[in-house]
C-alpha positions in Angstrom: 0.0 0.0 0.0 1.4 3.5 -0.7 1.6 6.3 1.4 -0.8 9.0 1.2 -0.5 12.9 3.0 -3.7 13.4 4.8 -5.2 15.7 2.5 -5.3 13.1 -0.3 -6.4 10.6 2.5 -8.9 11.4 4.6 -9.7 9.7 7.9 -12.2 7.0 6.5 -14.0 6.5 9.7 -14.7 9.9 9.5 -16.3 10.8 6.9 -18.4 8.0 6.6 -19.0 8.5 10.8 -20.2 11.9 9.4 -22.7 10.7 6.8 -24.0 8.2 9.1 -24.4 10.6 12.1 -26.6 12.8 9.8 -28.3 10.2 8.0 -29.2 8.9 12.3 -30.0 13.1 13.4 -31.7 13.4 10.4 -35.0 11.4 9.0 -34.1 10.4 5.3 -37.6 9.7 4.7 -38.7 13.3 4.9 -37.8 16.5 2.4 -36.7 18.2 5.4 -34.7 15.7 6.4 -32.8 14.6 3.3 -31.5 18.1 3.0 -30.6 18.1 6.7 -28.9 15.7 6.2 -27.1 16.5 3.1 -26.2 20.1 4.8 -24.3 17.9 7.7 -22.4 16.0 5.3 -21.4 17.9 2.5 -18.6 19.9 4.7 -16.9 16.8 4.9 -17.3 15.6 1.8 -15.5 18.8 0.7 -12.7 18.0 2.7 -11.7 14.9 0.1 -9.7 16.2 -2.1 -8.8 12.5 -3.9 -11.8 12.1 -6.8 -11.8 8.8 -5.9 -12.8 8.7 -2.9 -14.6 11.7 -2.7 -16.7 9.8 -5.3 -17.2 6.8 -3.1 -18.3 8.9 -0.2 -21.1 10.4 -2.5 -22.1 7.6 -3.4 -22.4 6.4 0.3 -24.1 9.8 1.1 -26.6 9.6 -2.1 -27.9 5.8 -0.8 -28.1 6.8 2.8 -29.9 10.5 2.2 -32.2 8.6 -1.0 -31.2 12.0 -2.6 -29.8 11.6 -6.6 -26.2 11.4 -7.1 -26.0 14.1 -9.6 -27.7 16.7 -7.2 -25.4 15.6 -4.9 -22.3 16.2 -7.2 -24.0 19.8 -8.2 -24.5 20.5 -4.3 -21.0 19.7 -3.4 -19.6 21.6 -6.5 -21.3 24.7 -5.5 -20.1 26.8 -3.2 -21.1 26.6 0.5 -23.5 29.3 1.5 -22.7 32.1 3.7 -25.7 31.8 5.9 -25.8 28.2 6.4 
C-alpha cells in the first residue's frame, strides 16, 4: 500500500462517521430531512480532495440521504452558503 499525506487521504472513519451521524440526526424519509442531512455532510465531503474517494463517499451519502447522485455532485460543486 502507498503512502498518502492526509489531504489526499482522509480519515475513513470519519467521513463515513459523518454521513451516518446525519443520515441517524436526520430522518431520510422526509424533504426536510434529506436536505438536513445532506447540509451535515457535504462539509466533509468537501474536505476529500482524492476524486476517488470523494466519489465513493457520494455515493455512500446519495444511498443513505435517498437524494440523486448528480444533485449531490452539483451540491458539493457549488459553493457553501454564507448563511448556512
Amino acid at each position: 500500500m502507498s503512502w498518502h499525506p492526509p489531504e489526499h487521504r482522509p480519515d475513513e472513519a470519519y467521513v463515513e462517521a459523518v454521513i451516518i451521524a446525519a443520515a441517524q440526526r436526520h430522518d431520510p424519509h422526509t424533504l426536510d430531512g434529506r436536505a438536513r442531512l445532506v447540509d451535515d455532510a457535504l462539509p466533509a465531503l468537501r474536505r476529500v480532495r482524492h476524486p476517488i474517494y470523494r466519489d465513493g463517499y457520494l455515493r455512500l451519502l446519495a444511498r443513505v440521504s435517498g437524494v440523486d447522485e448528480i444533485l449531490l455532485r452539483d451540491a458539493l460543486l457549488a459553493r457553501p452558503r454564507a448563511d448556512a
